[in-house]
C-alpha positions in Angstrom: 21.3 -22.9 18.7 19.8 -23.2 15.1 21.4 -21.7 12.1 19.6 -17.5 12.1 16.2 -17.9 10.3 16.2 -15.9 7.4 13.6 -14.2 4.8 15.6 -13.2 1.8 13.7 -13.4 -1.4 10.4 -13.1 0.3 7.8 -10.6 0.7 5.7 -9.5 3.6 2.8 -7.6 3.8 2.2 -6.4 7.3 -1.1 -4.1 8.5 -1.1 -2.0 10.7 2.6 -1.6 11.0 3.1 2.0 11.7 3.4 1.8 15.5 3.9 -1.1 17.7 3.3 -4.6 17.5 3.3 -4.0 13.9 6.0 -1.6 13.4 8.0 -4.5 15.8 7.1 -7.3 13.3 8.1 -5.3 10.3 11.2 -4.2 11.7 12.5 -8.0 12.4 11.3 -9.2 9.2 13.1 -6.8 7.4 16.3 -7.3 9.6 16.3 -10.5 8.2 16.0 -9.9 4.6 12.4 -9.5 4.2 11.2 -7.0 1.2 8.1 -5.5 3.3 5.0 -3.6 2.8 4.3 -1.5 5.6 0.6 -0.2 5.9 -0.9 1.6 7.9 -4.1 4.2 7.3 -2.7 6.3 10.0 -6.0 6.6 12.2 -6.2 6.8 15.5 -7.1 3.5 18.0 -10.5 4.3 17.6 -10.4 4.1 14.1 -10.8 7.9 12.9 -8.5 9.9 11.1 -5.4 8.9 8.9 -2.3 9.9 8.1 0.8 9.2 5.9 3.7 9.9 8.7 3.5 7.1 10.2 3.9 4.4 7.2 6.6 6.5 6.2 8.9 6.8 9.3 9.0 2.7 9.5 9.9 3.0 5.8 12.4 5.5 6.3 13.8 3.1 9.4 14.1 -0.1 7.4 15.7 1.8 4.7 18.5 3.4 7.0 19.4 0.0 8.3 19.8 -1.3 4.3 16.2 -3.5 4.3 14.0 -2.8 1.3 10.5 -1.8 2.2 7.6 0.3 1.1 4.8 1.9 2.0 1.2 1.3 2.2 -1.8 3.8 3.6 -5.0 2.0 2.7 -7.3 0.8 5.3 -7.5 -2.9 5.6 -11.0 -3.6 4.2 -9.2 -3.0 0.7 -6.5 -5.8 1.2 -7.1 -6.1 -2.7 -5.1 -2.3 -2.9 -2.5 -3.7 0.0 -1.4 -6.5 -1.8 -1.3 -5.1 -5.5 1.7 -2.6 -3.7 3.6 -6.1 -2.9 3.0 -7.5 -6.6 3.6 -3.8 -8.6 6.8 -3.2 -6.0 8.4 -6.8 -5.9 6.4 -9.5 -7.6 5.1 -11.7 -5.1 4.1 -11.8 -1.4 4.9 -14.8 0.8 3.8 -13.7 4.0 0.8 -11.7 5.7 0.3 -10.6 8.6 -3.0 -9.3 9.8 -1.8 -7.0 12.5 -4.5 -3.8 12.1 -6.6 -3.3 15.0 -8.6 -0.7 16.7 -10.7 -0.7 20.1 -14.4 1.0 20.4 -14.8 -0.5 24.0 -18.5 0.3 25.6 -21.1 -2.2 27.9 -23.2 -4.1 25.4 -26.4 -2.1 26.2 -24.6 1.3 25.5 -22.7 0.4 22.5 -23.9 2.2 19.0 -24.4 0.3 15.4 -21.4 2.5 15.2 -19.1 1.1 17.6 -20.0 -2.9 16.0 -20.0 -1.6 12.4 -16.0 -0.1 12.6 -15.0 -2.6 14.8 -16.4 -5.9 12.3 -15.0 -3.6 9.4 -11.4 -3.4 10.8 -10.7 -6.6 12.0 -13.0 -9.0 10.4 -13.5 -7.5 7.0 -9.6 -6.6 7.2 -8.2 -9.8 7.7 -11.1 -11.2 5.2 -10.1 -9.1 2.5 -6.2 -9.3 3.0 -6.4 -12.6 2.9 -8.4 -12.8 0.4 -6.3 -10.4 -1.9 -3.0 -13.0 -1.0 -4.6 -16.4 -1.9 -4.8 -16.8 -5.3 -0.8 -15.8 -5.3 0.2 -17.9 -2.5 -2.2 -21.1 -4.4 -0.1 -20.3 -7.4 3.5 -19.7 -5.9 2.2 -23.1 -3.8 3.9 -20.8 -1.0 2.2 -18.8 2.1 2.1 -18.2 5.4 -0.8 -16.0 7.0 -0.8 -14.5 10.8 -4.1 -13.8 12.2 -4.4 -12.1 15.3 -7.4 -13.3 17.5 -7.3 -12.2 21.9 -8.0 -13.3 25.2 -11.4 -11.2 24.2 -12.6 -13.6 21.7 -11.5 -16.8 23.3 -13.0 -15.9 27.0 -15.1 -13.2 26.3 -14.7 -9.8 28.2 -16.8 -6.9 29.8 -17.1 -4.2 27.7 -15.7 -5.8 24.5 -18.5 -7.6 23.0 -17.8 -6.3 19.3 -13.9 -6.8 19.4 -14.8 -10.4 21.0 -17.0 -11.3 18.7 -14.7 -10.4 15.5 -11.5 -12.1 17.3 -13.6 -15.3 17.4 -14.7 -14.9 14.0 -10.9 -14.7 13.0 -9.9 -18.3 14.4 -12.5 -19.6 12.8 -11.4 -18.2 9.8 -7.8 -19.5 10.4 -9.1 -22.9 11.1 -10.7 -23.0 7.5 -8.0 -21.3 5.5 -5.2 -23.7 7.2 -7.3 -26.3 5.4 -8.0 -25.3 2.5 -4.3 -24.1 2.4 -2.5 -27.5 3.1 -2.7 -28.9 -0.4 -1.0 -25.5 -1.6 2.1 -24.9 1.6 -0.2 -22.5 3.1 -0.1 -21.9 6.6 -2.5 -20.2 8.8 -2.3 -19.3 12.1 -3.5 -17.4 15.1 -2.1 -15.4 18.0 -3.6 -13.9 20.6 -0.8 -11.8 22.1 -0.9 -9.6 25.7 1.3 -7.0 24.8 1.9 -3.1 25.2 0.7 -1.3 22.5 -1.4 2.2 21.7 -4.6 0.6 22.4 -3.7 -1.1 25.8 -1.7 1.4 27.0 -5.0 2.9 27.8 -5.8 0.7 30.2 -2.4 -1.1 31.2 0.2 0.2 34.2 3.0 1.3 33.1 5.0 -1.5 34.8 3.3 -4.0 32.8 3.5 -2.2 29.4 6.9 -2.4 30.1 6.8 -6.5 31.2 4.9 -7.3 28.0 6.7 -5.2 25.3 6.2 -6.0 21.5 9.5 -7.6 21.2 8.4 -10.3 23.1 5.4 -11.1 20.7 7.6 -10.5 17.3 9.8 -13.8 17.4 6.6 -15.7 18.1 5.1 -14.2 14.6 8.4 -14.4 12.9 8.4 -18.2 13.6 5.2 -18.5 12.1 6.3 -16.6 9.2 8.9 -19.1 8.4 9.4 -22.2 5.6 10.8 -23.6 9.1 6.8 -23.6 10.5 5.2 -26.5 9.8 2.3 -26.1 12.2 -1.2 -24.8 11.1 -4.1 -23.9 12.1 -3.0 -23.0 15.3 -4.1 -20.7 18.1 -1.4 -19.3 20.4 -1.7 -17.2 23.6 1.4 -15.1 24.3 3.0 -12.9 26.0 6.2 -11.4 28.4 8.1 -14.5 26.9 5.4 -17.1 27.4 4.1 -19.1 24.7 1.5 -21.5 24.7 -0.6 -23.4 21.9 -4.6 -23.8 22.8 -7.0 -26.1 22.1 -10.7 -27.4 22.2 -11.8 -29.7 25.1 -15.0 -31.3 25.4 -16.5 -33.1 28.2 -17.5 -36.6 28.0 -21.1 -35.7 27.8 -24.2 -37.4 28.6 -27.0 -39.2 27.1 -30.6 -38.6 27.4 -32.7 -42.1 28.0 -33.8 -44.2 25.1 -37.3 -42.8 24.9 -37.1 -39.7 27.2 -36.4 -36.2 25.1 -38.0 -33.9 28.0 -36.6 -31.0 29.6 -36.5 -33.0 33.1 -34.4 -36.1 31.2 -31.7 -32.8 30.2 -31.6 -32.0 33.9 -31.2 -35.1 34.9 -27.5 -35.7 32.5 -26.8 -32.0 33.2 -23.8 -32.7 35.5 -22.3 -35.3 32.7 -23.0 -32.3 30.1 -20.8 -30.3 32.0 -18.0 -32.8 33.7 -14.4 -31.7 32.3 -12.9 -34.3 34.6 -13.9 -37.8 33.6 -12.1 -38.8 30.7 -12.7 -35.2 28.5 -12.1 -35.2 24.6 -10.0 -32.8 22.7 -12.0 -32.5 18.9 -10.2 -30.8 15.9 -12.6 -31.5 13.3 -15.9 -31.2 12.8 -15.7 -34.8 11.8 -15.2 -35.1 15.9 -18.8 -34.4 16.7 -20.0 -37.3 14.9 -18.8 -40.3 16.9 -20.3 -39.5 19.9 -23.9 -39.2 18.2 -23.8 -42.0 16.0 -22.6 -43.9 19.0 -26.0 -43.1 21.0 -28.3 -43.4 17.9 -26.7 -47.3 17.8 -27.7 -47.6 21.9 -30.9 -45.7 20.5 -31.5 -48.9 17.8 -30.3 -51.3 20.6 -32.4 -50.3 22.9 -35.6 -50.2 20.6 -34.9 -53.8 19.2 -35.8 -54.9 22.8 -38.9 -53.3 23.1 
């Protein structure tokens, strides 16, 4: 067993925290000597309302276990407000975590400018502008570690969900970019994309497996990530009940259309190459990955044209 991982001296900022997952990850953190901000608007899953209480009672919790912590009730499109309470209370902020979510679930061809407009606010503008808000503190401390939270939604698509998808998605794309641009500086970035019991999917979870996939089994996972310890960026991890699992791109081999031959028929005609995973697939990281592929059939290209 390693030596406890601890966070004394170091401050995190975590959204959405007033019930669970985010309540859970503020909890542990300040167990282990975290200063944190707890935020939370107060609204309801479908993002209306807000309310103070609920800020407040984690506050209160941390407090009457001896952690320092403090509250927060903005909503998450002004991280710039979020993270001037973790400078004004304790001078720095090493860790975010971009926990805030809410769920306006509808089919595609029912859903309102509404439903995509709260929805793209929330979670993409959110964990934008909280990251945002962090960066220029994090370049200068040469410190950070961000949590974004992405889903199964955004990574496989689901019925019903075609505005949280979309956002999710957006977020690990994000990730991937700001775990680059955050090396040079001991940034690091990463994504979860956690099945666990929480207000929004008790909705639509048995209680049997709310139970199997509580919060606590999601909150070591993120405090990891939080750590000095974690070395690993840019990352996307699925989750849950105990599992963990790290994700990435694979791309098939891939076919080539015939030196001369750019029709619709030569397409069909590679189509099962295009979309074999078995023979010898690729597993890019950068967009530097798409390249050798291409330039390798513009040189058969030449080749083939020097013989003509």
């Amino acid at each position: 067993m390693s030596d406890k991982l601890r966070y004394d001296g170091k401050v995190a900022v975590v959204s959405g925290a007033g019930n669970g997952l985010g309540k859970t990850y503020a909890l542990l953190l300040a167990s282990r000597g975290a200063k944190v901000v707890v935020n939370d608007l107060g609204g309801s899953t479908h993002g209306e309302g807000a309310d103070t209480k609920a800020a407040d009672a984690v506050v209160e919790e941390i407090k009457k276990a001896g952690g320092e912590a403090t509250a927060n009730y903005d909503s998450v499109e002004h991280g710039d407000k979020i993270i001037k309470t973790a400078l004004d209370a304790y001078g720095r902020v090493d860790i975010v975590i971009n926990n805030a979510g809410i769920l306006r679930d509808v089919a595609f061809h029912k859903m309102t400018q509404k439903d995509w407009d709260l929805i793209y606010t929330v979670h993409m503008v959110g964990t934008y502008s909280l990251c945002k808000a962090a960066w220029e503190t994090m370049r200068k401390q040469k410190y950070g570690r961000i949590i974004n939270v992405a889903s199964a939604a955004g990574l496989y698509g689901n019925f019903g969900q075609a505005n949280y998808s979309a956002m999710k998605l957006g977020i690990l794309g994000l990730t991937k970019t700001l775990a680059r641009e955050g090396a040079s500086k001991n940034i690091k970035v990463n994504c979860i994309a956690p099945l666990a019991g929480s207000r929004m999917t008790a909705t639509v979870m048995p209680e049997e497996m709310l139970e199997a996939l509580r919060p606590e089994f999601v909150a070591p996972v993120v405090a990891y990530l939080a750590h000095e310890q974690c070395e690993d960026s840019g990352q996307i991890l699925e989750l849950g009940a105990g599992w963990i699992a790290a994700l990435r791109w694979q791309r098939a081999k891939g076919g080539f259309l015939p030196f001369g031959d750019s029709s619709p028929e030569a397409v069909a005609g590679v189509w099962d190459a295009v979309m074999n995973f078995d023979d010898e697939p690729e597993y890019p990281e950068t967009t530097q990955d798409s390249f050798p592929p291409v330039m390798g059939n513009l040189e058969r290209y030449k080749e083939a044209a020097s013989k003509l």
